[in-house]
PyMOL CGO cylinders between C-alpha atoms (Angstrom):
from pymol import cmd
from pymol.cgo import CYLINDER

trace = [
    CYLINDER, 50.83, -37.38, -1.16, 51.00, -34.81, -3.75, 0.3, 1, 1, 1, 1, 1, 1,
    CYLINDER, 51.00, -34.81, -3.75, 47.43, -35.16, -3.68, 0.3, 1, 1, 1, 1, 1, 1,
    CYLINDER, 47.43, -35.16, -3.68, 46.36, -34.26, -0.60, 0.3, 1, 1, 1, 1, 1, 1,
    CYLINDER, 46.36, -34.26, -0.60, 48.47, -31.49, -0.55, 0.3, 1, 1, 1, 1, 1, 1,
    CYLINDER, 48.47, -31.49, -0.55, 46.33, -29.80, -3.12, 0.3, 1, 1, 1, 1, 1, 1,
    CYLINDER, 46.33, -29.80, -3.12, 43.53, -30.19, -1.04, 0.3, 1, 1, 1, 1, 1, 1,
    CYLINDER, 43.53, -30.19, -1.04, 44.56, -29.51, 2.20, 0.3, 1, 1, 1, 1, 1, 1,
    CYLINDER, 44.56, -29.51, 2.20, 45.49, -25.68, 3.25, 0.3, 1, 1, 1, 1, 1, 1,
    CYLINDER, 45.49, -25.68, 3.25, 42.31, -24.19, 2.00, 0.3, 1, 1, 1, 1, 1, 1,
    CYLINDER, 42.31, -24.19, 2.00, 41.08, -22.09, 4.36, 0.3, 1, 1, 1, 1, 1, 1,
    CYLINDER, 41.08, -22.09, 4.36, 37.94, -20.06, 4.23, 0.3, 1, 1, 1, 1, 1, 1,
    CYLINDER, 37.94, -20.06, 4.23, 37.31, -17.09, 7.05, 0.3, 1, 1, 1, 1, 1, 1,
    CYLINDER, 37.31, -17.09, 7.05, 33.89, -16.71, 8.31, 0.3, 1, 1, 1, 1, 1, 1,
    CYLINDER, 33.89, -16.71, 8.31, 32.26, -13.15, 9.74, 0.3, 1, 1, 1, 1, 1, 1,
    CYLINDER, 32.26, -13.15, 9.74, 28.36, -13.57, 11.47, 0.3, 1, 1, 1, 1, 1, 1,
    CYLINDER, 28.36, -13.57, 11.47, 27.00, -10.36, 10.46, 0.3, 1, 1, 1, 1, 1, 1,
    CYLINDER, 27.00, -10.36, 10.46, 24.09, -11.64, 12.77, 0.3, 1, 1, 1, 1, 1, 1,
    CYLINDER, 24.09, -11.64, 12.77, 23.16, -13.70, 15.39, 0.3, 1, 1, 1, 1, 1, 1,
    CYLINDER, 23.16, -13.70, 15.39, 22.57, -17.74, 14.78, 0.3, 1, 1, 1, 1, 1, 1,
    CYLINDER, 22.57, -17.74, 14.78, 24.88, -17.85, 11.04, 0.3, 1, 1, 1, 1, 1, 1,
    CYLINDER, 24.88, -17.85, 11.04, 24.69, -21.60, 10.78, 0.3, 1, 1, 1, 1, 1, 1,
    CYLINDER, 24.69, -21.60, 10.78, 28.29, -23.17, 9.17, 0.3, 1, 1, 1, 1, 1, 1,
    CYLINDER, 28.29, -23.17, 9.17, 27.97, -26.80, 8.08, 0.3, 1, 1, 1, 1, 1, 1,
    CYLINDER, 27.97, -26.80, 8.08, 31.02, -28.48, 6.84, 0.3, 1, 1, 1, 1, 1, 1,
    CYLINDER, 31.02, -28.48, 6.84, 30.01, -31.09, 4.00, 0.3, 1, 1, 1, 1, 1, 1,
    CYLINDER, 30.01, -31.09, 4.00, 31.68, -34.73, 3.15, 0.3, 1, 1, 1, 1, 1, 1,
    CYLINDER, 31.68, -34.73, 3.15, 33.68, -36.00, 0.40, 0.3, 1, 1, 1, 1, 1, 1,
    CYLINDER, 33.68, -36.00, 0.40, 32.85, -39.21, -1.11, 0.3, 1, 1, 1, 1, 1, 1,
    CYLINDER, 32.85, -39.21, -1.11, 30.25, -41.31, -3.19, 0.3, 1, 1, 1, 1, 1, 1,
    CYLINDER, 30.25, -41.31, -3.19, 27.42, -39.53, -0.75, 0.3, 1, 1, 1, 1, 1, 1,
    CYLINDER, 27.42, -39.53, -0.75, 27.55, -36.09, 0.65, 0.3, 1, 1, 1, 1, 1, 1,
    CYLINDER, 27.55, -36.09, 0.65, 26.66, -35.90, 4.34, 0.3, 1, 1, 1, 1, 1, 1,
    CYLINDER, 26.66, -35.90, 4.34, 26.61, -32.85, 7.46, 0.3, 1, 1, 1, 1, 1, 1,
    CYLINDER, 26.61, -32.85, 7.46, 29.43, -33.75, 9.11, 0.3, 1, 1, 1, 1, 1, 1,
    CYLINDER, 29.43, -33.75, 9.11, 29.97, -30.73, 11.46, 0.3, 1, 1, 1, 1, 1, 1,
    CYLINDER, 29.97, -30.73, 11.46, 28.30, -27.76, 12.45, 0.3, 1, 1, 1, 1, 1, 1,
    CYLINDER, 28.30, -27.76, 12.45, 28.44, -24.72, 14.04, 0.3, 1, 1, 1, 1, 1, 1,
    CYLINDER, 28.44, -24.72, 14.04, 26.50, -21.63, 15.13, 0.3, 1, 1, 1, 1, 1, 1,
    CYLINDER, 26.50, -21.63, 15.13, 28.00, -18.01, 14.83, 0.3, 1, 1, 1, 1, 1, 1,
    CYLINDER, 28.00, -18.01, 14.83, 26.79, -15.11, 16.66, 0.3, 1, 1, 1, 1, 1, 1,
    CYLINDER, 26.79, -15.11, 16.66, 26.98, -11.35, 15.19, 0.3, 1, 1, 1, 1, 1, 1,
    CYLINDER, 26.98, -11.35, 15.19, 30.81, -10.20, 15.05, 0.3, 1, 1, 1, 1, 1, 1,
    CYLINDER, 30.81, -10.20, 15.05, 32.38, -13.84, 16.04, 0.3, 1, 1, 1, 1, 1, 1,
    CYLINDER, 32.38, -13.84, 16.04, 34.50, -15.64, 13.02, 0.3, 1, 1, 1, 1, 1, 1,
    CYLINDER, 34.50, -15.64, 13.02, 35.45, -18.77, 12.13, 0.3, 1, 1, 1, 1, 1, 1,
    CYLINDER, 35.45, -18.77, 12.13, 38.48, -19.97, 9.89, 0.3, 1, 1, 1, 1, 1, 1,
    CYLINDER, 38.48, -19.97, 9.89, 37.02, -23.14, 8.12, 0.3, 1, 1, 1, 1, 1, 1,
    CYLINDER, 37.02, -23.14, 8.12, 39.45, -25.85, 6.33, 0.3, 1, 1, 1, 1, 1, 1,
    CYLINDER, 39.45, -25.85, 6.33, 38.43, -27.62, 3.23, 0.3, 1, 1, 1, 1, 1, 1,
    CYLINDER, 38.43, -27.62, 3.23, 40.20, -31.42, 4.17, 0.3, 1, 1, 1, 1, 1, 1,
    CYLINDER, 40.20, -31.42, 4.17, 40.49, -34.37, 2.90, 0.3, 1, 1, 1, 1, 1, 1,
    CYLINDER, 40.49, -34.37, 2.90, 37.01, -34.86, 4.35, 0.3, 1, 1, 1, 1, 1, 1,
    CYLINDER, 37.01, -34.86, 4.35, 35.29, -31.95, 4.44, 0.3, 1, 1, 1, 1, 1, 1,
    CYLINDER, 35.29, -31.95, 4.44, 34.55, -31.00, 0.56, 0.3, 1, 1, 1, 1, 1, 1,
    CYLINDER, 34.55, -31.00, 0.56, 32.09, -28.15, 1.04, 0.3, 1, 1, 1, 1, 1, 1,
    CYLINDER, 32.09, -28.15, 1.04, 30.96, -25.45, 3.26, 0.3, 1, 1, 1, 1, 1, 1,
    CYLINDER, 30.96, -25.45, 3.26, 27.61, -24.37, 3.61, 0.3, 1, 1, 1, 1, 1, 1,
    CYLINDER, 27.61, -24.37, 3.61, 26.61, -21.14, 5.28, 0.3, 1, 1, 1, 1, 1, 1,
    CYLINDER, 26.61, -21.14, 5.28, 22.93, -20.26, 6.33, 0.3, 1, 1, 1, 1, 1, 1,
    CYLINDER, 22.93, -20.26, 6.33, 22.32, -16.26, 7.32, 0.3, 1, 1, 1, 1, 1, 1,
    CYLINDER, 22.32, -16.26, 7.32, 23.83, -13.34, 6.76, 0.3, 1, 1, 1, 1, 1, 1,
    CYLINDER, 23.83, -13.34, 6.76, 27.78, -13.88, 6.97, 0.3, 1, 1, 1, 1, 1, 1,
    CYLINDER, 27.78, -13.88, 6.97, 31.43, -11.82, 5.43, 0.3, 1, 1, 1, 1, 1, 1,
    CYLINDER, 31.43, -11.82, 5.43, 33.30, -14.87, 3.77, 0.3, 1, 1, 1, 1, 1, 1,
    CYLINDER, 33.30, -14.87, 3.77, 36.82, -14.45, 2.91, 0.3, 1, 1, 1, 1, 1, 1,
    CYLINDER, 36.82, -14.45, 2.91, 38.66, -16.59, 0.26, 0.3, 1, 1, 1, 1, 1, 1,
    CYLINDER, 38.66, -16.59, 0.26, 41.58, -16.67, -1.44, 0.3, 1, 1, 1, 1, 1, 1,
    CYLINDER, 41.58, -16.67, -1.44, 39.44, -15.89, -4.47, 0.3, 1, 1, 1, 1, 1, 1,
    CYLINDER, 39.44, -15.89, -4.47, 37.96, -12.74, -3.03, 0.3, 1, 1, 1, 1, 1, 1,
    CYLINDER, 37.96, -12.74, -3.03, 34.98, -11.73, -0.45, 0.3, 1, 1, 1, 1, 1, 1,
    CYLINDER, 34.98, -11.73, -0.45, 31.33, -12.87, -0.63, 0.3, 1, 1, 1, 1, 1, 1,
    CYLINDER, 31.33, -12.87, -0.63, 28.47, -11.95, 1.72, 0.3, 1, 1, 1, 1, 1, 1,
    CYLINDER, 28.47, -11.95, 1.72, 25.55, -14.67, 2.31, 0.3, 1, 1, 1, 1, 1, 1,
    CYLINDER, 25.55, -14.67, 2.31, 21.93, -13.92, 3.17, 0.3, 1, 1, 1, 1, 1, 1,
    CYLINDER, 21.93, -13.92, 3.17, 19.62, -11.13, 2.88, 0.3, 1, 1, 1, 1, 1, 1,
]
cmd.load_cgo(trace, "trace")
């Protein structure tokens, strides 16, 4: 239990700072596979959840991401 714990909770916010930011959520296991997707228009956010099954996040344009480990921008 104590387990899951440490990986659930994670949350990562997403910003589009333009049209068509592509966020693809990643599997866990012995093979990592898309598992969800989504497309982000300039302005619109997302609050992503690193799970149990979802191990990665993967973020294609130009995007504001907020962690609890500080703020990154994607892209150009």
């Amino acid at each position: 239990m104590e387990e899951n714990l440490s990986v659930l909770g994670k949350y990562v916010t997403i910003k589009a700072l333009e049209n068509g930011v592509n966020v693809i959520g990643l599997t866990r296991g012995k093979d990592t596979k898309f598992h969800h997707t989504e497309k982000l228009d300039k302005g619109e956010i997302l609050i992503a959840q690193f799970t149990k099954h979802t191990s990665a996040i993967k973020i294609r344009g130009k995007a504001l991401i907020l962690t609890e480990y500080g703020e990154l921008t994607s892209g150009d």
